[in-house]
C-alpha positions as CSV (number, residue, x, y, z in Angstrom):
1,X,31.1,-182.4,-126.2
2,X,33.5,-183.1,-123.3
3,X,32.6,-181.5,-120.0
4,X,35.5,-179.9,-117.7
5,X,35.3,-181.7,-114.0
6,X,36.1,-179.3,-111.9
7,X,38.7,-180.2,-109.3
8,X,38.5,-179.2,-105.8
9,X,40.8,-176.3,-105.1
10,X,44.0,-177.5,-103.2
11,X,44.0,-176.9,-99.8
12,X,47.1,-174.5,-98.3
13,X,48.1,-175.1,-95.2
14,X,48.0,-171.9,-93.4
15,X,50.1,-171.0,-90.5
16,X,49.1,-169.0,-87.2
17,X,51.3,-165.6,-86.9
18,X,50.8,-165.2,-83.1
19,X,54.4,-163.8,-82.5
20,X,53.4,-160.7,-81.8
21,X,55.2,-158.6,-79.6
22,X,54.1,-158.0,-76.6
23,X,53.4,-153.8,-75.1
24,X,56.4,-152.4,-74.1
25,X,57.3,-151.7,-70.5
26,X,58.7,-148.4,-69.7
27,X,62.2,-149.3,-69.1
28,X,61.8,-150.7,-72.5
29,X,59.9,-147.1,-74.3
30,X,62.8,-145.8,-72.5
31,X,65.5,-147.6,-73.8
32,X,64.0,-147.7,-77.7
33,X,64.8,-143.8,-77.6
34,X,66.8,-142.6,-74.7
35,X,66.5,-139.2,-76.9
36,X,62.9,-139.1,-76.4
37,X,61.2,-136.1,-74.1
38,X,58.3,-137.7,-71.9
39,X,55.5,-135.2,-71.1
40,X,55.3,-134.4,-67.9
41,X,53.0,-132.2,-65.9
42,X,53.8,-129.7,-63.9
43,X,52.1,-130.5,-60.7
44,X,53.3,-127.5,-58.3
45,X,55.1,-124.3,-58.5
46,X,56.6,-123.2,-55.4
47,X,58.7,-119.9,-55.1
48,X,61.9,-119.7,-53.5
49,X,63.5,-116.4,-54.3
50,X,63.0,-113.9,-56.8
51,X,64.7,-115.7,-59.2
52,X,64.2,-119.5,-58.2
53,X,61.2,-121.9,-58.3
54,X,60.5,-125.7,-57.2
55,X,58.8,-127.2,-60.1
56,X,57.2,-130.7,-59.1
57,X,56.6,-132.8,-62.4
58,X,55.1,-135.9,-62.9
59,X,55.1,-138.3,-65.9
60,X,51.8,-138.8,-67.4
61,X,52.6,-142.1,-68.7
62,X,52.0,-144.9,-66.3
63,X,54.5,-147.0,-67.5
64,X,57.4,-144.4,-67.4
65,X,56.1,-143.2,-64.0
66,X,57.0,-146.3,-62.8
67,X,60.3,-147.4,-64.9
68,X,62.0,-143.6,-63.8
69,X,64.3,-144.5,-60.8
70,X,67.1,-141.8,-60.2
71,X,70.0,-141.7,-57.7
72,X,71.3,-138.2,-55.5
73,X,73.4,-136.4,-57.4
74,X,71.8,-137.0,-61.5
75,X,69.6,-134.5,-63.7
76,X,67.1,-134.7,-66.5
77,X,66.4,-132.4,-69.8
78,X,63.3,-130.5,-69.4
79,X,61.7,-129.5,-72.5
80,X,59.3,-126.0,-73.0
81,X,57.9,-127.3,-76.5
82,X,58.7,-125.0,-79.2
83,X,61.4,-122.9,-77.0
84,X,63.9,-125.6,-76.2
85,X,65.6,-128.2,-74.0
86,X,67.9,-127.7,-70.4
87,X,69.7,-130.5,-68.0
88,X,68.7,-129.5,-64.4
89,X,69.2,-131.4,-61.4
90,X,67.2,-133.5,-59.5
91,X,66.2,-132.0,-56.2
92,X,64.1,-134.4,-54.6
93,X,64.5,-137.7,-52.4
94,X,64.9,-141.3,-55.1
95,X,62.8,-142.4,-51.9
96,X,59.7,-140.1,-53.0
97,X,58.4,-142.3,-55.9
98,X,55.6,-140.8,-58.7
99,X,57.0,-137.5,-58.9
100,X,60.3,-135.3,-59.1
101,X,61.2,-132.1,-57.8
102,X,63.6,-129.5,-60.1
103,X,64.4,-126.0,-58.7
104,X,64.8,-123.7,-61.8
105,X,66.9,-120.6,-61.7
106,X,65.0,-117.9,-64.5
107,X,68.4,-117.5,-66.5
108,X,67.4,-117.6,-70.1
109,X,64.8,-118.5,-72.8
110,X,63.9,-121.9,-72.0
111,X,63.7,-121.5,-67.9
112,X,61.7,-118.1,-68.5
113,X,59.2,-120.1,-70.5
114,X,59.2,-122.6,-67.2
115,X,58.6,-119.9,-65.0
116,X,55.6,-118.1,-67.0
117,X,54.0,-121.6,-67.0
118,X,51.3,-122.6,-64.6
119,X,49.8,-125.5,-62.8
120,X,48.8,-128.6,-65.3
121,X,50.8,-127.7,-68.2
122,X,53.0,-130.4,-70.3
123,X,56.9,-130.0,-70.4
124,X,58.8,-132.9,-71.9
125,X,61.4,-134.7,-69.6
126,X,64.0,-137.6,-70.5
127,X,66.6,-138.9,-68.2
128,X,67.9,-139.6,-65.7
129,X,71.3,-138.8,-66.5
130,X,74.8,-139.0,-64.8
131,X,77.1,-140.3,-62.3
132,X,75.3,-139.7,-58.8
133,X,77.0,-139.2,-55.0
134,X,77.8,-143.2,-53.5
135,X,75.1,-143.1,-51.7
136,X,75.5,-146.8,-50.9
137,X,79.1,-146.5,-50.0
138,X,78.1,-143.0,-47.5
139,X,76.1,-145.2,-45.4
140,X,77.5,-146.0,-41.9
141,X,79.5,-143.4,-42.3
142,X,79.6,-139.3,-40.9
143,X,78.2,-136.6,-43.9
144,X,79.7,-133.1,-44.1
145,X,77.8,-131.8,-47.2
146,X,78.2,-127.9,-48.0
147,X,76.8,-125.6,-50.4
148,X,76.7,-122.4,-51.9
149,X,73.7,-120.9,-53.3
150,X,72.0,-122.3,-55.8
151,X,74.4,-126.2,-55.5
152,X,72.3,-126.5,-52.4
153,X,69.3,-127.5,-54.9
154,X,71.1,-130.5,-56.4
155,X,72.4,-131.3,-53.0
156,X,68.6,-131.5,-51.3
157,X,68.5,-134.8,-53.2
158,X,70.9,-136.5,-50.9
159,X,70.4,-135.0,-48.1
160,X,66.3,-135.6,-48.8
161,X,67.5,-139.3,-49.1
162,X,69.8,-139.6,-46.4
163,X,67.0,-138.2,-44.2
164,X,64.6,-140.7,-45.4
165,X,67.2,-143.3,-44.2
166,X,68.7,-141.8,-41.2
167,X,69.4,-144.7,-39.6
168,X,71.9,-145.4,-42.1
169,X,74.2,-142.9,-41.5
170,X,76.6,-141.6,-38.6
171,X,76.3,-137.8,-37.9
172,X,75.8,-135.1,-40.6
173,X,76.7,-132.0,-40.8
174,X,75.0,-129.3,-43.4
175,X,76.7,-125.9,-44.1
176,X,75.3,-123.9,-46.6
177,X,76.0,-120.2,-47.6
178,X,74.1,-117.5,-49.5
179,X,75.7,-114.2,-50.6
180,X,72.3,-112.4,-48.8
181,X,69.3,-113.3,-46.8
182,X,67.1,-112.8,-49.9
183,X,68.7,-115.3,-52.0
184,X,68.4,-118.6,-49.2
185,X,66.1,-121.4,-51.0
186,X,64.3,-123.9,-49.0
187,X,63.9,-121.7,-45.9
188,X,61.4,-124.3,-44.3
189,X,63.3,-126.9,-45.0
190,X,66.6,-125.4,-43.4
191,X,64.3,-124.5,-40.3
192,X,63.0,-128.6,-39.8
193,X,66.9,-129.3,-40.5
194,X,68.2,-126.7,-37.7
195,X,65.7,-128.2,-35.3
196,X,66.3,-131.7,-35.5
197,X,68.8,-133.0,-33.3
198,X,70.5,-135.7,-35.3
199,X,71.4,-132.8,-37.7
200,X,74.3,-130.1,-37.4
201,X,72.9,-127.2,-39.5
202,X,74.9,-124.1,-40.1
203,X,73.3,-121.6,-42.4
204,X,75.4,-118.2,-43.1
205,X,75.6,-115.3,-45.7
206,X,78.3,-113.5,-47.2
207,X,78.3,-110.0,-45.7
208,X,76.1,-108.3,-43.4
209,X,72.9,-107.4,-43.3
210,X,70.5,-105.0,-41.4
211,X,67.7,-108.0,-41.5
212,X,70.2,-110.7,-40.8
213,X,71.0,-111.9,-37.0
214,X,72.8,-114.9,-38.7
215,X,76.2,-116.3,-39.1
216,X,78.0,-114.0,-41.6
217,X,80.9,-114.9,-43.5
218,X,82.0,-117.5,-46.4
219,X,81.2,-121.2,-45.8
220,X,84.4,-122.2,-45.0
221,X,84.3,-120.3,-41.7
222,X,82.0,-122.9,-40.8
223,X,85.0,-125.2,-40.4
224,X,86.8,-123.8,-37.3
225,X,84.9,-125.5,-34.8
226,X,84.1,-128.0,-36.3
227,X,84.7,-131.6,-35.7
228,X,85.5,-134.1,-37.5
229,X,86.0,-137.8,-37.5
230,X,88.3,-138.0,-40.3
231,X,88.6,-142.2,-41.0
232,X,84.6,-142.1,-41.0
233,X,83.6,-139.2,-42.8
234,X,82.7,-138.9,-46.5
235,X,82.2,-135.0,-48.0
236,X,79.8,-133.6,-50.6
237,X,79.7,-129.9,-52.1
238,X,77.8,-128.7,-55.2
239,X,77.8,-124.4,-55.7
240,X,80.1,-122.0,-57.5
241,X,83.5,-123.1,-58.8
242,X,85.2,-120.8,-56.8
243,X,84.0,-121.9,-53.7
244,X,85.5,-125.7,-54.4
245,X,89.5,-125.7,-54.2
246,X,88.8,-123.5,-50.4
247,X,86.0,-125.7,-49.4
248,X,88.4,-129.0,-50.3
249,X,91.4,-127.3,-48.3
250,X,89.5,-127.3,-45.3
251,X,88.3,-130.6,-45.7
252,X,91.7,-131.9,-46.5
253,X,92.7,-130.2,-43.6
254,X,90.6,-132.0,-41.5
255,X,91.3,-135.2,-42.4
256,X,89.3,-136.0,-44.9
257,X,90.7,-138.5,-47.5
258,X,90.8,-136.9,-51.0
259,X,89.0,-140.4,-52.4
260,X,86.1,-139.5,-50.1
261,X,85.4,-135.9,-51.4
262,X,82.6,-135.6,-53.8
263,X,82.1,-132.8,-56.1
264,X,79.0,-131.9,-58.2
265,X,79.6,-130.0,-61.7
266,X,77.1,-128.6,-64.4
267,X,79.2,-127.3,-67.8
268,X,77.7,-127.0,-70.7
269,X,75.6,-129.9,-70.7
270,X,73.3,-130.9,-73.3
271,X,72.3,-134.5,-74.9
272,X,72.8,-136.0,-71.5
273,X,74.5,-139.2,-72.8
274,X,78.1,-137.8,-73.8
275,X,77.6,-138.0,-77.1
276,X,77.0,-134.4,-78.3
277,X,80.9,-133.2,-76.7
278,X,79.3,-130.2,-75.4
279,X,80.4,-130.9,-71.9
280,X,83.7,-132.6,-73.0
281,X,87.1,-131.5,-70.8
282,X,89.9,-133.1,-72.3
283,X,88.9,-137.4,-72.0
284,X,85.9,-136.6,-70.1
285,X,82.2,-135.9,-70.3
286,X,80.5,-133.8,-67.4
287,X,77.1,-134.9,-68.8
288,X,78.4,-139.2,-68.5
289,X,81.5,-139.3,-66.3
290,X,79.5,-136.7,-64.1
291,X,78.3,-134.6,-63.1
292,X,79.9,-135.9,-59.0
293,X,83.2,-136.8,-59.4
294,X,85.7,-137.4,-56.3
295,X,88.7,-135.0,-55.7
296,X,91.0,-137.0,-58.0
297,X,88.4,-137.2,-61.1
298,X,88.1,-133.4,-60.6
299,X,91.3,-132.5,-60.0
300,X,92.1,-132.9,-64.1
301,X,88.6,-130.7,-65.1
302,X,90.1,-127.3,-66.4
303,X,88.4,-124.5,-64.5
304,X,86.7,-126.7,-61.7
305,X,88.8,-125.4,-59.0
């Protein structure tokens, strides 16, 4: 009977698959889902009025820690899991790295939840989002920044910054109002501001009070001594709507060109990237084209002044 040989089994040539990717970076995790909440801890609660809190967060992830960069004048979406999402401003220095600083205004269900949190726990954060102040183009030049009420939180970023890089800038001016002694944020902060000699503070309140020794009056009254170097000066002012179109007069009236007035808005925001058209006024998105604009992008913003 025939035997089978057995043949030796035909060799395959096999290939290496060492293409793998490698880890992402942050700016990369980032990018791959700018929809994406980050948790974040809550590092510090610090009250400011009865209503207000300074919420320091930081990113657990090492790798977004380190990608988040933001400029004065943007905001992030905060996220209380299983409540819901909110855009709130940045309040704290790009120059301070490994944390961020919000100051949250109890309003409704989803800054409630913030304020009944504590120390150490998780809130989701993605961002940051919008067209910030020129910060680059301010420098070498005089500031007049003014603020009413709670704007003065968005506002702290620049001036935060342009304090970290004094040096930069000419002289700056800081006028901020509060309709009552009760409701002024930052109170420490305005004291170190009024004492320092390379800045012009003036801090006043809407109408009398029996505990007040103050200035009393609206912010613009701020403007009647005040001097101004009107080729070298660059304005910034973030609070109610109302307060805009007087506070620009003044400025305008000083000198100030209209190209070199910078406005912060909040309407309505919500996705953060202009897509959702929650914050859209006519051809533009406060959310993406914001939320600063100069005089002439405001100007056409139904309701802004």
């Amino acid at each position: 009977m025939e035997s089978k040989r057995r043949t030796a089994p035909t060799k395959l040539a096999v290939k290496g698959h060492y293409n793998y990717k490698a880890p992402l970076d942050g700016a990369e995790m980032m990018a791959a889902n700018p929809y994406r909440p980050w948790s974040a801890r809550i590092t510090s609660m610090t009250p400011l009025t009865e209503k207000e809190t300074l919420f320091e967060l930081r990113l657990i992830d090492d790798r977004i820690r380190d990608a988040f960069h933001h400029k004065p004048g943007q905001f992030v979406c905060v996220s209380v899991f299983g409540v819901g999402e909110v855009p709130i401003s940045i309040s704290s220095s790009p120059s301070k790295s490994g944390f961020i600083e919000i100051c949250v205004r109890r309003a409704g269900d989803v800054t409630s939840a913030l304020h009944n949190m504590q120390c150490g726990d998780i809130v989701g954060l993605r961002g940051p989002y919008g067209h910030p102040f020129p910060f680059e183009d301010m420098k070498g030049h005089d500031i007049l920044l003014v603020a009413g009420g709670l704007g003065i939180a968005p506002l702290r970023s620049l001036i935060n910054n342009i304090h970290d890089e004094r040096s930069e800038f000419g002289n700056v001016t800081i006028i901020y109002g509060s309709r009552s002694p009760e409701e002024i944020m930052f109170r420490e902060q305005f004291e170190m501001w009024s004492h320092r000699p390379d800045f012009d503070f003036y801090l006043t309140i809407d109408k009398p009070h029996p505990d007040w020794k103050g200035n009393v009056g609206l912010v613009t009254e701020a403007f009647k001594d005040l001097e101004v170097d009107p080729d070298n000066t660059y304005g910034a002012i973030c609070g109610p709507p109302v307060m805009y179109r007087f506070v620009v007069e003044e400025m305008a009236k000083k000198g100030i060109s209209y190209d070199r007035i910078f406005m912060s808005f909040e309407r309505h925001m919500k996705c953060g990237m202009g897509r959702c058209g929650h914050c859209q006024i006519g051809h533009q998105y406060v959310c993406f084209d914001g939320p600063v604009f100069n005089y002439w992008e405001a100007k056409n913003i139904q309701g802004s002044m």
